[in-house]
C-alpha positions in Angstrom: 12.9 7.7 -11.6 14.6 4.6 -13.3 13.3 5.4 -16.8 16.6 8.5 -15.9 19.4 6.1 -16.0 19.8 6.0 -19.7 21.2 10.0 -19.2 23.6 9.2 -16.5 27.3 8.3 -16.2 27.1 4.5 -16.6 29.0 4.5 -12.9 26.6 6.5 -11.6 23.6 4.5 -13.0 25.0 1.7 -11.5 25.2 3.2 -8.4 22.0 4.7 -8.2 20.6 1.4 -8.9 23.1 -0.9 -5.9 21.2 2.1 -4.2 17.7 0.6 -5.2 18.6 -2.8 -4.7 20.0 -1.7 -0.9 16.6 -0.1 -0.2 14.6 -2.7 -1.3 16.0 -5.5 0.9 13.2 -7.2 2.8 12.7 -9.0 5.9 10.8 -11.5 4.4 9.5 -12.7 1.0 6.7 -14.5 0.5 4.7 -16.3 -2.3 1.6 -14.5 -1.2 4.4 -11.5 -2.0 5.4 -12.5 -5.0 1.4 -13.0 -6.4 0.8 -9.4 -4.7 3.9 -7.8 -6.5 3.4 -9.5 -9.8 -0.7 -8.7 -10.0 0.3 -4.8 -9.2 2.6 -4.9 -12.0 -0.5 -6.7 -14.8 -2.7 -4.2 -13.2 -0.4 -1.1 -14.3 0.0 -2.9 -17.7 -3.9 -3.3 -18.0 -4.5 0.2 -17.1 -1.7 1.4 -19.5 -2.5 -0.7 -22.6 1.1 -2.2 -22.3 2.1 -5.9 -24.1 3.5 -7.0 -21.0 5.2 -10.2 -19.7 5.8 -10.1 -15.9 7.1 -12.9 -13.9 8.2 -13.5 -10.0 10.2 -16.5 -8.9 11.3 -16.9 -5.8 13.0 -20.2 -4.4 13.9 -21.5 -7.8 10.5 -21.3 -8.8 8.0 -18.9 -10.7 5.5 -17.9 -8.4 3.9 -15.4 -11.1 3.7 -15.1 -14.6 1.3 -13.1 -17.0 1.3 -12.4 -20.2 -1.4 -9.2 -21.7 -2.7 -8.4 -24.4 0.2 -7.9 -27.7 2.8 -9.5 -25.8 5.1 -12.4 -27.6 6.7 -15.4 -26.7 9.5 -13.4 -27.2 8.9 -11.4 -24.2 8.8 -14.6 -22.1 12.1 -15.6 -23.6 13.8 -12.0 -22.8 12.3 -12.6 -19.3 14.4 -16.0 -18.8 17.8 -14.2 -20.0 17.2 -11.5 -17.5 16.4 -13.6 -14.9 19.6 -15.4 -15.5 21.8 -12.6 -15.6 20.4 -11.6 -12.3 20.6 -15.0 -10.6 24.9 -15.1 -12.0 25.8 -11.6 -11.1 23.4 -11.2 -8.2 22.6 -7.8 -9.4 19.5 -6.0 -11.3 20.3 -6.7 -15.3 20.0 -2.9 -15.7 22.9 -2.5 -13.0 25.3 -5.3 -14.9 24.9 -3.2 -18.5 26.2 -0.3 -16.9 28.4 -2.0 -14.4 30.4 -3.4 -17.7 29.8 0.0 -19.8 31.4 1.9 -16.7 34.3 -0.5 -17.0 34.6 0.4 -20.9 33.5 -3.3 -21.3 30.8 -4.9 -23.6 27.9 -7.6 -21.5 27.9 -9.0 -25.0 32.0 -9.6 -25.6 33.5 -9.5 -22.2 31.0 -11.0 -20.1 32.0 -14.6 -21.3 28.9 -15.9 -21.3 26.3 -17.3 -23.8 24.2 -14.2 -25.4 21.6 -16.3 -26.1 21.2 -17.6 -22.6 21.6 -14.2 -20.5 21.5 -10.4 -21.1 22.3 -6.8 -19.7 18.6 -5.6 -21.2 16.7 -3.7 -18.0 13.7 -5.1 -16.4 15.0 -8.0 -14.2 15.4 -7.0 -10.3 16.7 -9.1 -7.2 14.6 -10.0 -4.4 17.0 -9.6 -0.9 16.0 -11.3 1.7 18.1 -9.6 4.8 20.7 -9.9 1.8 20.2 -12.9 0.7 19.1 -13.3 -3.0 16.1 -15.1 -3.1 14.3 -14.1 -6.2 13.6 -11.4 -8.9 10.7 -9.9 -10.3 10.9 -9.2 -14.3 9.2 -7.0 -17.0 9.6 -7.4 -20.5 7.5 -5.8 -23.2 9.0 -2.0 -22.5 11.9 -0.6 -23.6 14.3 -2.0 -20.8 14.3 0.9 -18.4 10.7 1.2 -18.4 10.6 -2.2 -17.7 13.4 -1.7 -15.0 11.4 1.2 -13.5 8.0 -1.2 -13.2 9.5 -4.0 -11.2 11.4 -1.3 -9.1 7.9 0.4 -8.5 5.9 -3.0 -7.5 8.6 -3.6 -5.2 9.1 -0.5 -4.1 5.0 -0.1 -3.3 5.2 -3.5 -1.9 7.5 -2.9 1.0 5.9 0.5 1.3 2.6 -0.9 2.1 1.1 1.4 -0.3 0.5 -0.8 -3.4 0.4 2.1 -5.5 1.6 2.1 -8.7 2.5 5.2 -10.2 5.7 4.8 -12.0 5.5 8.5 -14.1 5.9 6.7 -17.5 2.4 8.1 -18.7 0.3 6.1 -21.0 2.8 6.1 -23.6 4.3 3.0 -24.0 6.9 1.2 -26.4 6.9 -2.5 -27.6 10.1 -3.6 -27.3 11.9 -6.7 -25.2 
């Protein structure tokens, strides 16, 4: 599970989440899968208590966006940088954090670009299209590999078929961007 990355190698994190963004490379992408992706993840989130923001764009625009119950602004604001990070490096934001810590680097320092605009904080995922980026679904609300772990899951489910949602994080949940 995803929520595992924070006790790897930061290589091998990175790695095991190219490896996630590899297998999760669709054929197509629609808006009807964006809305389908984004209500799985507000339905785990209701289930689960958990002060969510989720969003889906696709195309250059946001095709989904909720915010539940003891979310923040905040959240929404965390969302953008991710998504930004993920549109610049092509790459999940979890995957750029340990792509820079494998490389004894700081996001934050070495990254050259404005901390207030982008982060390396989990929970922002590309959407392939037969490799093309096209998208990304994001969580914020979690701390960030929980959130990571969400948006892998909805996707995940998505191109399963299944729409199931059982990411193994439990009904404990953490407030955090």
């Amino acid at each position: 599970m995803s929520t595992e990355y924070s006790h790897m190698a930061p290589s091998d994190a990175c790695a095991a989440i190219t490896a996630e963004e590899e297998e999760l490379d669709f054929v197509s992408f629609t808006l009807e899968d964006a809305w389908a992706v984004g209500v799985a993840i507000r339905n785990w989130g209701l289930d689960n208590d958990a002060p969510l923001v989720i969003a889906v764009d696709l195309g250059g625009q946001r095709a989904f966006h909720s915010a539940l119950q003891g979310s923040a602004a905040l959240n929404a604001a965390w969302l953008d940088r991710k998504f930004r990070t993920v549109a610049h490096y092509g790459h999940a934001s979890l995957a750029v954090r340990y792509d820079f810590a494998a490389n004894r680097s700081s996001f934050r320092d070495d990254s050259l670009l404005d901390p207030r605009r982008y982060t390396d904080a989990g929970g922002a995922f590309p959407i392939r299209v037969e490799g093309t980026l096209v998208g990304a679904v994001g969580v914020s609300g979690l701390e960030m590999h929980e959130d990571h772990a969400l948006a892998v899951t909805a996707l995940r489910a998505h191109k399963r078929g299944t729409g199931s949602m059982d990411v193994g994080l439990g009904s404990t949940v953490k407030s955090t961007p």
